[in-house]
C-alpha positions in Angstrom: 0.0 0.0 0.0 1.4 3.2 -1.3 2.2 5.9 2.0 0.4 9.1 1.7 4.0 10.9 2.2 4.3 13.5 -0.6 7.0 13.4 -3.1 9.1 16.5 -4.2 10.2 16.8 -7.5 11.0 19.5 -9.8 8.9 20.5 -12.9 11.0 18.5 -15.5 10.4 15.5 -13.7 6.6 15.9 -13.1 6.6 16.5 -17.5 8.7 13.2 -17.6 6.2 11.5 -15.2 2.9 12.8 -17.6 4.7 11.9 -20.9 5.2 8.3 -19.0 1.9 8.0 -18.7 0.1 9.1 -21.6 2.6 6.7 -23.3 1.7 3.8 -21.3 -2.1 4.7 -21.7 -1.7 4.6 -25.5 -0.2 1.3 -25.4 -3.6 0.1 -23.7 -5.7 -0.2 -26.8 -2.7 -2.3 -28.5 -2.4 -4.4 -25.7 -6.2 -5.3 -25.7 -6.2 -6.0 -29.6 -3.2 -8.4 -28.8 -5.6 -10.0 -26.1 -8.4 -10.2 -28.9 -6.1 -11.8 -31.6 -4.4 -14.2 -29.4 -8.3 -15.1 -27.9 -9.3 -15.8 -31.2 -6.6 -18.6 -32.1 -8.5 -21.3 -29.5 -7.2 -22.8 -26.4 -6.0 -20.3 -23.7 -4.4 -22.8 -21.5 -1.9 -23.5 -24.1 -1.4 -19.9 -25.5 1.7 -18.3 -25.4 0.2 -15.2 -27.0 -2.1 -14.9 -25.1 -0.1 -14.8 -21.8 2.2 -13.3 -22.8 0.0 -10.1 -23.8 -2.3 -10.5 -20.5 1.5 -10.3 -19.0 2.0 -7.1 -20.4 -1.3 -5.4 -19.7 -0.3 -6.6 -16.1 2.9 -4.3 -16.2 1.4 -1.7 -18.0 -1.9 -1.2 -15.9 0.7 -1.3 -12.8 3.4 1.1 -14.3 -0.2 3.5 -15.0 -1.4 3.0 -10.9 2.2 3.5 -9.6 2.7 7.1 -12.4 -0.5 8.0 -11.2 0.1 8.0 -6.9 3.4 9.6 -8.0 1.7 12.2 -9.6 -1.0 12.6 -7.1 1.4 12.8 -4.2 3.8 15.3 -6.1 4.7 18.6 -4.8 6.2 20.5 -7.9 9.0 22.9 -6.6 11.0 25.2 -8.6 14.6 26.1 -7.1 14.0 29.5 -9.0 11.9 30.8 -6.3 14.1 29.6 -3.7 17.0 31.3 -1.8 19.0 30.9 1.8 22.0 30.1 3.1 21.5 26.1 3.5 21.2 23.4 1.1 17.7 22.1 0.2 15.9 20.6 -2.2 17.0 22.0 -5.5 19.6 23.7 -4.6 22.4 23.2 -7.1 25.5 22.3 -4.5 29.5 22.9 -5.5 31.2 20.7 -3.8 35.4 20.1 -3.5 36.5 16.8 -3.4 39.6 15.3 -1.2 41.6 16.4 -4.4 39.9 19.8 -4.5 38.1 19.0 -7.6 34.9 21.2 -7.8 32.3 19.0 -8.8 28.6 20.0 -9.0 25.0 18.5 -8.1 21.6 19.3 -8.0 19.4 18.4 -5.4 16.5 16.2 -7.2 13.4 13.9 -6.6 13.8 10.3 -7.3 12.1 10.8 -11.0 15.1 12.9 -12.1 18.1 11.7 -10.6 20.7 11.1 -12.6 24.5 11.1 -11.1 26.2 11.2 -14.3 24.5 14.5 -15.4 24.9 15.7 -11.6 21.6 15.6 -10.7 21.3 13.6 -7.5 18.3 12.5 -5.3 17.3 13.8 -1.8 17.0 10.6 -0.2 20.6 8.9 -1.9 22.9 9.3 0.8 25.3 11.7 -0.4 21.9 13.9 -1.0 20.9 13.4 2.6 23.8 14.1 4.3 24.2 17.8 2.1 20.1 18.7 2.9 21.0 21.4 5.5 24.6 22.2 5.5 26.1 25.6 4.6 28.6 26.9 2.6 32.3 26.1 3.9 30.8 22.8 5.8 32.5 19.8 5.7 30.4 16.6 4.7 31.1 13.2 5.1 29.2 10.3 3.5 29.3 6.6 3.3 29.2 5.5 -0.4 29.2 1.8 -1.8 32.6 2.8 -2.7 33.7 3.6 0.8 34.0 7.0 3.1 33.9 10.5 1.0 34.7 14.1 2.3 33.6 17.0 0.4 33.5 20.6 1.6 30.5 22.7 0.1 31.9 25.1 -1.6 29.2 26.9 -3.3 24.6 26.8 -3.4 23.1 28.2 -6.0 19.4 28.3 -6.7 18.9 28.0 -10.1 
């Protein structure tokens, strides 16, 4: 049972969420002439077709309920409109490294996240353990990896 908690997430992921879903709903009328098709060649005990597409209308019908509670629970936030002295949600974070490499994240829902293009989640732990820290603070997280130490070097609200 999905929690009632709601769900942050910035406008480009609530778009990727919709576009998700009006995909998946226009698969629905394929996936039911599939059913139709494979109902028509006989036996459904011994149909691969047919189970195979009653398989996927399973997966689709849940991708659509779990898109849809996303969507209901979201609370769309745009870091434009945001400004301080700590790091929260969508802040965009400049961080140096143990090397003092700069490198740079944004603070994203779980929809959005993507490390590689420096867009990490509130809830991975390197994104929980910057939520609230300041410029100049030291952070410390515990990656798969092992220990990392960064010191925020920058927050930006863009």
């Amino acid at each position: 049972m999905a929690t009632a908690e709601k769900m942050p997430m910035l406008i480009e992921g609530q778009r990727m969420l919709i576009a998700d879903l009006s995909r998946l709903k226009a698969e629905r009328p394929d996936i039911i002439d599939s059913i139709e098709e494979a109902r028509a060649h006989g036996d459904l005990s011994e149909n691969a077709e047919y189970h195979a597409a009653k398989e996927r209308q399973g997966q689709v019908e849940a991708m659509i309920g779990d898109i849809e509670d996303r969507l209901s629970r979201a609370v769309v936030i745009d870091p434009t409109t945001l400004s301080g002295d700590k790091i929260v949600f969508g802040a965009t974070v400049t961080l140096l490294d143990e090397d003092e490499k700069p490198v740079k994240y944004q603070i994203v829902g779980q929809t959005e996240a993507d490390a590689k293009s420096g867009r990490i989640s509130y809830n991975s732990p390197l994104g929980r353990a910057l939520i609230g820290r300041k410029v100049d603070e030291d952070v410390e997280v515990t990656v798969p990896a092992g220990d990392k130490y960064y010191q925020v070097s920058k927050i930006e609200f863009i």
